[in-house]
C-alpha positions as CSV (number, residue, x, y, z in Angstrom):
1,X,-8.1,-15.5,-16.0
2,X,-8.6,-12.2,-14.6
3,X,-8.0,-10.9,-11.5
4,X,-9.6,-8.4,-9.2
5,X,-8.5,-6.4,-6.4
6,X,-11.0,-4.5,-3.8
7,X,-9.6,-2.6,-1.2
8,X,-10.8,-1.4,2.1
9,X,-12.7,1.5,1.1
10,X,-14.5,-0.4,-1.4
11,X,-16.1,-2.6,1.4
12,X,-16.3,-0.8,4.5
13,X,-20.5,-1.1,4.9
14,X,-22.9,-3.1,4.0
15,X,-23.4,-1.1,0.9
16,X,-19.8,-1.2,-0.1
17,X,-20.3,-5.5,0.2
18,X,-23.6,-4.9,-2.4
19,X,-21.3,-2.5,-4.7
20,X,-19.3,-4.9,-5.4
21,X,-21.5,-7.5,-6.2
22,X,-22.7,-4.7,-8.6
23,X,-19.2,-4.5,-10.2
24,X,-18.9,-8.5,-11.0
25,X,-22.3,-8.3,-12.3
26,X,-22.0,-5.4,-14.2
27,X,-18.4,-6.9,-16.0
28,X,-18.9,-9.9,-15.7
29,X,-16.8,-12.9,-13.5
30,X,-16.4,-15.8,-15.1
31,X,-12.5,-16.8,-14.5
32,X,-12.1,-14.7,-12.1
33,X,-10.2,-14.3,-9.1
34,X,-11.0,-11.9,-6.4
35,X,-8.5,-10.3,-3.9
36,X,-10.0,-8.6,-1.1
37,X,-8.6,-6.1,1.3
38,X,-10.0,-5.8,5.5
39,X,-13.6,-4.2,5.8
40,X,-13.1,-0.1,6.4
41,X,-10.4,0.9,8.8
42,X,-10.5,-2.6,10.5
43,X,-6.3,-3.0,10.1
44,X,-6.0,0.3,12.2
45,X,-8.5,-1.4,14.5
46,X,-6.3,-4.6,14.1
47,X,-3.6,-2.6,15.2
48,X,-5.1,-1.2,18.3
49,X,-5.5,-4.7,19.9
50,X,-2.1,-5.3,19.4
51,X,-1.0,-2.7,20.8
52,X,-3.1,-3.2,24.0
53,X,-2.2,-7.0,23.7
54,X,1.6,-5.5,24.2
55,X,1.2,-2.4,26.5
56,X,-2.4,-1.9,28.2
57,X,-4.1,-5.5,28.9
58,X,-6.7,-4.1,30.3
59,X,-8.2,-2.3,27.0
60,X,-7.7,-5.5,25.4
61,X,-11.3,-6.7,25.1
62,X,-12.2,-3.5,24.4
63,X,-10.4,-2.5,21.0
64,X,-11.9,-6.3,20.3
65,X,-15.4,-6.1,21.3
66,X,-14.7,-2.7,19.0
67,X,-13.9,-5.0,16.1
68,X,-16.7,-7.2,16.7
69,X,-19.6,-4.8,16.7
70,X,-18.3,-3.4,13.5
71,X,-18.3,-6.6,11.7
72,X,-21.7,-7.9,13.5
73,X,-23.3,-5.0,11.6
74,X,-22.3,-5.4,8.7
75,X,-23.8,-9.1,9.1
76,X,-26.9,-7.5,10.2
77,X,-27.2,-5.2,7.4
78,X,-26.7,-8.2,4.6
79,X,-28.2,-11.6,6.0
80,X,-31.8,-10.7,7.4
81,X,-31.7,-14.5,9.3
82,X,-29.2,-14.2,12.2
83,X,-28.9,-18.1,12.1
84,X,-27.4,-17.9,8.4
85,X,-24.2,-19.8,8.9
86,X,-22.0,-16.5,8.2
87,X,-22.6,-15.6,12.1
88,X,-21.2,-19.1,13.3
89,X,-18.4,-18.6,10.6
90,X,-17.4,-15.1,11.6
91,X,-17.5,-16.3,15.3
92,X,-14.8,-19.3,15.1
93,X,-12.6,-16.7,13.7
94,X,-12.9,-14.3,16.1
95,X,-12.7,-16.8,18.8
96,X,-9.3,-18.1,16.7
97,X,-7.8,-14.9,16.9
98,X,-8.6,-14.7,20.8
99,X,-7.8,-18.2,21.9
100,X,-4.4,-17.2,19.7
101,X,-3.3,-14.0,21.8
102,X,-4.5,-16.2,25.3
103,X,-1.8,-19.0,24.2
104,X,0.9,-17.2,22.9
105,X,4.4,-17.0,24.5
106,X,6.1,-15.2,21.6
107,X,7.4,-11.4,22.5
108,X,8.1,-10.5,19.2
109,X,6.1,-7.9,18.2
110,X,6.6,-9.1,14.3
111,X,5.5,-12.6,14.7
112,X,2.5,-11.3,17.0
113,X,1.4,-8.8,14.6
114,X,1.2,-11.3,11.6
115,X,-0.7,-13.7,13.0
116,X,-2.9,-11.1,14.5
117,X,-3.4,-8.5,11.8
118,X,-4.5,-10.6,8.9
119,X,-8.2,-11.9,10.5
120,X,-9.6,-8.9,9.8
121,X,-9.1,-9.9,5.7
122,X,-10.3,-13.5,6.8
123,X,-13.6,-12.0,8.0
124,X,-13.6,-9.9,5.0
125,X,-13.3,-12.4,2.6
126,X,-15.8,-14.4,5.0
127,X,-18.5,-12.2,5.1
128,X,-18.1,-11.1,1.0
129,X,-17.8,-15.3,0.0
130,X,-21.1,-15.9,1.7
131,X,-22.8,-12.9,0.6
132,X,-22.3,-14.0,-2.9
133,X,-22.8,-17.4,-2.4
134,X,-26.6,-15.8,-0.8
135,X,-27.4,-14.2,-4.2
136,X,-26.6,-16.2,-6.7
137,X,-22.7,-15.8,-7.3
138,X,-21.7,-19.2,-6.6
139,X,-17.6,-18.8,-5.7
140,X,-15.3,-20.7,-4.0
141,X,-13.7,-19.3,-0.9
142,X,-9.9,-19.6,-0.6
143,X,-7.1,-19.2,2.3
144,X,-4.3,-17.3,0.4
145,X,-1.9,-18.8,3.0
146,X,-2.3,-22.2,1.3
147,X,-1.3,-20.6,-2.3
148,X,1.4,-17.7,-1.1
149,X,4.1,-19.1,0.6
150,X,7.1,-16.9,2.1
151,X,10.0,-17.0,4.4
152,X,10.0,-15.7,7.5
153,X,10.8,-12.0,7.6
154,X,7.7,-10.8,9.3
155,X,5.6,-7.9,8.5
156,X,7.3,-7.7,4.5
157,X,7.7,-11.2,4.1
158,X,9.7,-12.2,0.3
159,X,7.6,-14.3,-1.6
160,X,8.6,-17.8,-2.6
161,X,7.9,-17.6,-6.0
162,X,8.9,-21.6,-7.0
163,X,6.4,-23.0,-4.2
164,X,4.0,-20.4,-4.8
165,X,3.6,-21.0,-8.4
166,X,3.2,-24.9,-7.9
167,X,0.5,-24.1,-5.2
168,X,-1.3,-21.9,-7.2
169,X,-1.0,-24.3,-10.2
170,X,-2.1,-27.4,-8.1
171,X,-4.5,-26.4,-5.8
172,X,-6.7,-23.2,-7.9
173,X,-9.9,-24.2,-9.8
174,X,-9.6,-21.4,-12.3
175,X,-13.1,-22.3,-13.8
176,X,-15.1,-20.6,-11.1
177,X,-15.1,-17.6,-9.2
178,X,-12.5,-17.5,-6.7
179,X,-12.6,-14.8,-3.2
180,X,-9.3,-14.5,-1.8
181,X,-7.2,-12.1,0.9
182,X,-4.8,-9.8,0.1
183,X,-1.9,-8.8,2.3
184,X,-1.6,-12.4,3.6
185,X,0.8,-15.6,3.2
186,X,2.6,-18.1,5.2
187,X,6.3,-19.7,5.8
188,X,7.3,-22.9,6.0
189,X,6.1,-23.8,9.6
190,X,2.5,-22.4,8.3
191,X,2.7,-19.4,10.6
192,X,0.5,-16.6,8.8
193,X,2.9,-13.5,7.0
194,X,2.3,-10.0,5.8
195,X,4.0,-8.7,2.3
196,X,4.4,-5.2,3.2
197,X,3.0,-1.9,2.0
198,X,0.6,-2.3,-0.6
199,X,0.2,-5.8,0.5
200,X,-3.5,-6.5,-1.5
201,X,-1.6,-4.8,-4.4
202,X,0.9,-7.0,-4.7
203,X,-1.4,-10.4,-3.6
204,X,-3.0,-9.4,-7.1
205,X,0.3,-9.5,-8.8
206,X,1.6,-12.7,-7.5
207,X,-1.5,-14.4,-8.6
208,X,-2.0,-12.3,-11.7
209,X,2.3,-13.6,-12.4
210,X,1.4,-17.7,-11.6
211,X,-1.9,-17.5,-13.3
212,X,-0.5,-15.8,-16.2
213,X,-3.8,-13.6,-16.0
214,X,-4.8,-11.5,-18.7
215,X,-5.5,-8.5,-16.7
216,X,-5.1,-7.1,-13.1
217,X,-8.1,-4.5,-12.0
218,X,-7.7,-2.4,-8.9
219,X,-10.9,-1.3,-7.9
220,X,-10.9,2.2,-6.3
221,X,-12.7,5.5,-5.0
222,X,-11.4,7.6,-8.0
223,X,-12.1,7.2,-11.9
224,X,-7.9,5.5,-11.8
225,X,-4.8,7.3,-11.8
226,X,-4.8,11.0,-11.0
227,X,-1.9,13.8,-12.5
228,X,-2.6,14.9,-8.8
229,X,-4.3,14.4,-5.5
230,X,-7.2,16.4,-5.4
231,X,-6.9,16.8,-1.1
232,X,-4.1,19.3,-2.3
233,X,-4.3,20.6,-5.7
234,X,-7.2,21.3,-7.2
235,X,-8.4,20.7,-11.2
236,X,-6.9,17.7,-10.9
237,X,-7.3,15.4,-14.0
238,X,-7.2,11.4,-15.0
239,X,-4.1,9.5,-16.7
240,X,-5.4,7.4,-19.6
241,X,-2.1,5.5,-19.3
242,X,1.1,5.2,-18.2
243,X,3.9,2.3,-18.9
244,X,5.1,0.5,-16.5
245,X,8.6,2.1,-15.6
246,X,6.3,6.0,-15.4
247,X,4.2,4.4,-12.5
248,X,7.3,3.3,-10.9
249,X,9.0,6.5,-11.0
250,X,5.9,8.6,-10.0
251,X,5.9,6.2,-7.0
252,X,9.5,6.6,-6.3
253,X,8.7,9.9,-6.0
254,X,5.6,9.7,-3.4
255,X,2.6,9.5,-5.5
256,X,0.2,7.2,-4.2
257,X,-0.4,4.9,-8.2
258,X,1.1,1.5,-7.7
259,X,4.1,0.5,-5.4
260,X,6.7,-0.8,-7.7
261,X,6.8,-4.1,-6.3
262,X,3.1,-4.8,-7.6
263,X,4.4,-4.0,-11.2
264,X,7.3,-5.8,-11.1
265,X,6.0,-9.2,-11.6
266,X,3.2,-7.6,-13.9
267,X,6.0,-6.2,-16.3
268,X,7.8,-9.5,-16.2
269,X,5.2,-10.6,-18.2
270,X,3.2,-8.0,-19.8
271,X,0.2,-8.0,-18.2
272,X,-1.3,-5.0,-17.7
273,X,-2.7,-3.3,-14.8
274,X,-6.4,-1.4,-14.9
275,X,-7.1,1.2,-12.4
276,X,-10.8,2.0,-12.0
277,X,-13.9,3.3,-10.0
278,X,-16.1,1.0,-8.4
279,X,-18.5,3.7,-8.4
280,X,-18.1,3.6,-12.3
281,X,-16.8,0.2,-13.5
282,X,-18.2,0.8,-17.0
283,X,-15.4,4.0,-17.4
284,X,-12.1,3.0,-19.0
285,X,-10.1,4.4,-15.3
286,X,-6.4,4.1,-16.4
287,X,-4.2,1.2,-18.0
288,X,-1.0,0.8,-17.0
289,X,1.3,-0.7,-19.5
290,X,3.8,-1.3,-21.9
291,X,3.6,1.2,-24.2
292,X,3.0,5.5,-24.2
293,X,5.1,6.7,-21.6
294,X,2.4,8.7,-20.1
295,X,-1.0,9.7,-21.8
296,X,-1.9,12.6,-21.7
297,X,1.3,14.2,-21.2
298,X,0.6,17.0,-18.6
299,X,2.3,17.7,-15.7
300,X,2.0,15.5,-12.2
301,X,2.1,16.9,-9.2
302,X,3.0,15.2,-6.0
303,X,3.8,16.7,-2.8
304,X,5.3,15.1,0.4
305,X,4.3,16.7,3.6
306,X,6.1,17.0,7.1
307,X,9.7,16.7,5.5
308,X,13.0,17.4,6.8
309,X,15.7,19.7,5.2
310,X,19.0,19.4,6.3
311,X,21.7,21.7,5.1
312,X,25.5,21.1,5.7
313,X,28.7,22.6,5.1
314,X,32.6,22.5,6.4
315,X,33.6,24.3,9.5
316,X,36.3,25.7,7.9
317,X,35.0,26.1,4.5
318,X,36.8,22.9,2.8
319,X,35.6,21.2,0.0
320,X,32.6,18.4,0.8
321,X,34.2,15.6,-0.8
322,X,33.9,11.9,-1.7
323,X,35.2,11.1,2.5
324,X,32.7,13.3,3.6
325,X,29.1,12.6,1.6
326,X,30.3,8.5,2.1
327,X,30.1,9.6,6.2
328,X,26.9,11.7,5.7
329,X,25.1,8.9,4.3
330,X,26.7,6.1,6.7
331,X,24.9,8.3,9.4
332,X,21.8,8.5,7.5
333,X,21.6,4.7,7.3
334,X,22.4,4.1,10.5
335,X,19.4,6.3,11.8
336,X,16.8,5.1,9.1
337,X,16.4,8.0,7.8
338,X,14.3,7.9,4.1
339,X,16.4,10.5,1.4
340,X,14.3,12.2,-1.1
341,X,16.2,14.9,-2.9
342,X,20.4,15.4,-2.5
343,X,21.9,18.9,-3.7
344,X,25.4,19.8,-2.9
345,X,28.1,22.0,-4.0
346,X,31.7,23.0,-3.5
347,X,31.3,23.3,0.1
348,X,27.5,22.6,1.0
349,X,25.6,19.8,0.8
350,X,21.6,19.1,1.5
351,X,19.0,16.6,1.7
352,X,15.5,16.5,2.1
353,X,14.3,13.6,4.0
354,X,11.8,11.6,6.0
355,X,12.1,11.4,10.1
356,X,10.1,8.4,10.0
357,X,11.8,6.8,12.9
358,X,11.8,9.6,15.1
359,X,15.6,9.7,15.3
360,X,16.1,13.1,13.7
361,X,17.9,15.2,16.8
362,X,20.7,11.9,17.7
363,X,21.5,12.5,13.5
364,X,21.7,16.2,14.1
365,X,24.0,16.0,17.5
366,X,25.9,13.4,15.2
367,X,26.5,15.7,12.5
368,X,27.4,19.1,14.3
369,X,30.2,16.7,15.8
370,X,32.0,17.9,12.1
371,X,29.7,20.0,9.9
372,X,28.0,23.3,10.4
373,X,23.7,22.2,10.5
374,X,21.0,24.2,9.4
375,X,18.2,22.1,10.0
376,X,14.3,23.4,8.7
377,X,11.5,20.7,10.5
378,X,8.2,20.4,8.6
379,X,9.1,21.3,5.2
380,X,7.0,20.4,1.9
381,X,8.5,18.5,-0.8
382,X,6.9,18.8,-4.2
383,X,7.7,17.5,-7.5
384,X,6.4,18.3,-10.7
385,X,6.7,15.0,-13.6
386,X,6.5,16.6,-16.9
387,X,6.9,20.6,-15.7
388,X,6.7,23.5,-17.5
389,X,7.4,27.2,-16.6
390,X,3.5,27.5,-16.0
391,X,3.4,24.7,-13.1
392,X,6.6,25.7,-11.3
393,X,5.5,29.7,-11.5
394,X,1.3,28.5,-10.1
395,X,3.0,26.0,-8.0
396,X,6.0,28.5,-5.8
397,X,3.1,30.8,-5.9
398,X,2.9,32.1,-1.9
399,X,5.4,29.9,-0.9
400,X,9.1,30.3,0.3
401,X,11.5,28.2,-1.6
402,X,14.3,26.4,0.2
403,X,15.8,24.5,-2.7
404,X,14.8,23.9,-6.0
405,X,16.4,20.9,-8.3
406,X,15.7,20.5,-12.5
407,X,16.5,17.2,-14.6
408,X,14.8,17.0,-17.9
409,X,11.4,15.6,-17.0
410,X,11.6,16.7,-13.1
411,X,11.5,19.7,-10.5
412,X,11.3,19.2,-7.2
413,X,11.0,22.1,-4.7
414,X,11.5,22.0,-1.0
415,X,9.0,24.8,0.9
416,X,8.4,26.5,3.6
C-alpha cells in the first residue's frame, strides 16, 4: 500500500485537479490511497466565514458566496455538462455547511471551527473523486471521519490510535484506489475534528502507521527538501536524504520539511517518507529515512522572522540563579510565549522568542517588576545545521549581530 498526500497548492485550479491525474498516471496507483488537502487558499476562505459567522453577520453570505464561485469554476473548468452529478454533489455540501451555522447554538469558537473548516477538504476530495471517476480512474471516495477517530480537543485533536486502527482495518478496501481528506477526523459523538498544524501531513501518517504502507509521498511545488528557502537565500540546493530524527530537528528549529508529529508514527515503523515535485514526479525529490544522517552534508539555513529578543539582568548585579530562570520561565508559560534560543551568564540572561499571542508588553511590565529589560521587537533568528566559517561569515554579512550561540552541529544568530 502506498500512500499519497496532495496539498493545497497542488489543486488550487482546474489544472492543478488534471496534474494530478498526471502524477497517478505517470507512477502508477494501484494500492493506493490518496490524502488530499482543501482546493488553493480555501481554509483562509474557510476561516473568513467563521469569523463573520462570530463577529460581522452581515458579511456572512458573502465570504460564502466567495467560496462558492471559487469552487463552481473549478467545476466549470473540468465537467463540460453542468448536469454531471458533481454540481448536485458539491451543492448538498455546501448547503450542509449552511444549514449547520443556521442551527447551531454552540459559542465555542473551537467546536464551530471544526465542524466548519473541514468542508472545504470535503469538496476537494468531491470534486478530485469524480474527476477521476470521469476519466477512467475508477476510485473509491472515502470520509476520513469514519476511519480517524479522536477525542475531543478541538482544533489539534489526539488521535485514537486503537479505534483508528480497527476502522481502518475493517472498513478500507485496499485493492483499489482510495481519495481521502486530510486534516480531518471525528470523536466519539461523531462531531468532525482537526489534528493541528500539518494536519494532511499527519492524515498520511496515520494511515501510512495502520496500513503498514510501504511508502508515504508528499507531493509538492519544489523538487523535495530544500538546505534553504529560496524566498530568502538564494542558490539554494535539494537534500537527497535525511533520517528521520535530522528532519525533526530542522523542524524544531523552523524549517518548513515535516512536522515531527507526521514522522513519529512513520519512524515507529520504518516507513519512509518521499518528498517530491508534482511538476516532476519522475525526479527522485528527497527520502526521508532511517539511515545517512543528512545527504549531502552542506549547510541548512533557516531563518525565523519577526522575533523577539529579550535581555535580562539583576538590579543589583546578583547572580541569575536557579530561583530566578525557574520565575522567568513560569512567566513565559503563563503568557504563551514560544522560546527559541536561551543564553545567559553570571548575571544576564536572554531569550529569543515568538509573540505569537500578542501578550509581549504584560510579560515585559511583569519582568521589570525584578529584572532590568532590554527588549529588541522584530529581530531575525537564523540558524545554520551543519555551519562552517564560510556560512556564518556570508551569512552576518550587512547585518548587526545581537547574540550568537555554537553547539557542534549548530549556530544560531539573532539580527538586527
Amino acid at each position: 500500500m502506498k500512500i499519497f498526500k496532495f496539498g493545497g497548492a497542488s489543486v488550487k485550479d482546474a489544472e492543478g485537479v488534471r496534474n494530478v491525474a498526471s502524477v497517478l498516471k505517470t507512477v502508477g496507483y494501484n494500492n493506493t490511497l490518496v490524502v488530499v488537502s482543501a482546493m488553493g487558499k480555501t481554509t483562509n476562505a474557510m476561516e473568513l466565514v467563521i469569523k463573520n459567522y462570530f463577529e460581522n453577520k452581515a458579511e456572512l453570505q458573502s465570504a460564502l458566496q466567495d467560496v462558492k464561485k471559487f469552487h463552481n469554476q473549478i467545476l466549470l473548468d473540468l465537467f463540460e455538462n453542468e448536469r454531471h452529478p458533481v454540481f448536485q454533489a458539491v451543492k448538498s455540501l455546501f448547503t450542509e455547511l449552511e444549514n449547520f451555522l443556521k442551527v447551531n447554538k454552540s459559542p465555542d469558537y473551537n467546536f464551530v471551527y471544526d465542524q466548519t473548516i473541514g468542508f472545504g477538504e470535503l469538496i476537494s476530495t468531491t470534486v478530485i473523486s469524480y474527476y477521476l471517476n470521469e476519466i477512467g480512474l475508477n476510485n473509491n471516495w472515502l470520509d476520513v471521519r469514519m476511519f480517524i477517530k479522536t477525542d475531543s480537543y478541538y482544533r489539534r485533536a489526539n488521535v485514537d490510535w486503537d479505534i483508528s486502527q480497527e476502522q481502518i482495518a475493517r472498513n478500507l478496501n485496499t485493492n483499489i484506489l482510495n481519495i481521502t481528506q486530510g486534516f480531518l477526523g471525528s470523536d466519539t459523538n461523531n462531531f468532525t475534528t482537526t489534528l493541528g498544524r500539518e494536519g494532511s501531513d499527519y492524515t498520511a501518517a496515520i494511515f501510512a502507521y495502520c496500513l503498514n504502507a510501504t511508502s508515504v509521498t508528499i507531493w509538492k511545488d519544489v523538487p523535495g527538501v530544500l538546505n534553504a528557502d529560496p524566498r530568502y537565500f538564494e542558490n539554494a540546493q535539494l537534500l537527497n536524504q535525511i533520517s528521520y530524527r535530522e528532519a525533526i530537528e530542522l523542524a524544531f528549529y523552523g524549517a518548513s520539511v515535516i512536522h515531527p508529529k507526521t514522522l513519529q508514527p512513520l519512524q515507529r515503523k520504518e516507513i519512509p517518507l518521499y518528498v517530491k515535485s508534482f511538476l516532476n514526479p519522475q525526479e527522485d525529490g528527497t527520502s526521508v529515512s532511517k539511515g545517512k544522517t543528512i545527504e549531502p552534508e552542506i549547510p541548512c539555513f533557516i531563518v525565523k522572522k519577526n522575533q523577539v529578543l529579550i535581555s535580562l539582568s539583576s538590579l543589583d548585579f546578583s547572580y541569575i540563579v536557579e530561583e530566578n530562570i525557574s520565575e522567568i520561565f513560569s512567566l513565559l508559560h503563563l503568557y504563551k510565549m514560544k522560546v527559541d534560543v536561551i543564553q545567559n551568564s553570571a548575571i544576564s540572561f536572554s531569550v529569543c522568542l515568538e509573540n505569537t499571542y500578542n501578550t509581549l508588553e504584560k510579560l515585559l511590565q511583569h519582568l521589570k517588576a525584578k529584572f532590568k529589560v532590554t527588549a529588541h521587537k522584530n529581530v531575525n533568528l537564523y540558524t545554520i545545521r551543519y555551519f562552517n566559517e564560510d556560512a556564518i561569515r556570508n551569512l552576518e554579512k550587512d547585518k548587526t549581530v545581537l547574540l550568537k550561540q555554537l553547539t557542534q552541529k549548530t549556530v544560531q544568530i539573532v539580527t538586527t
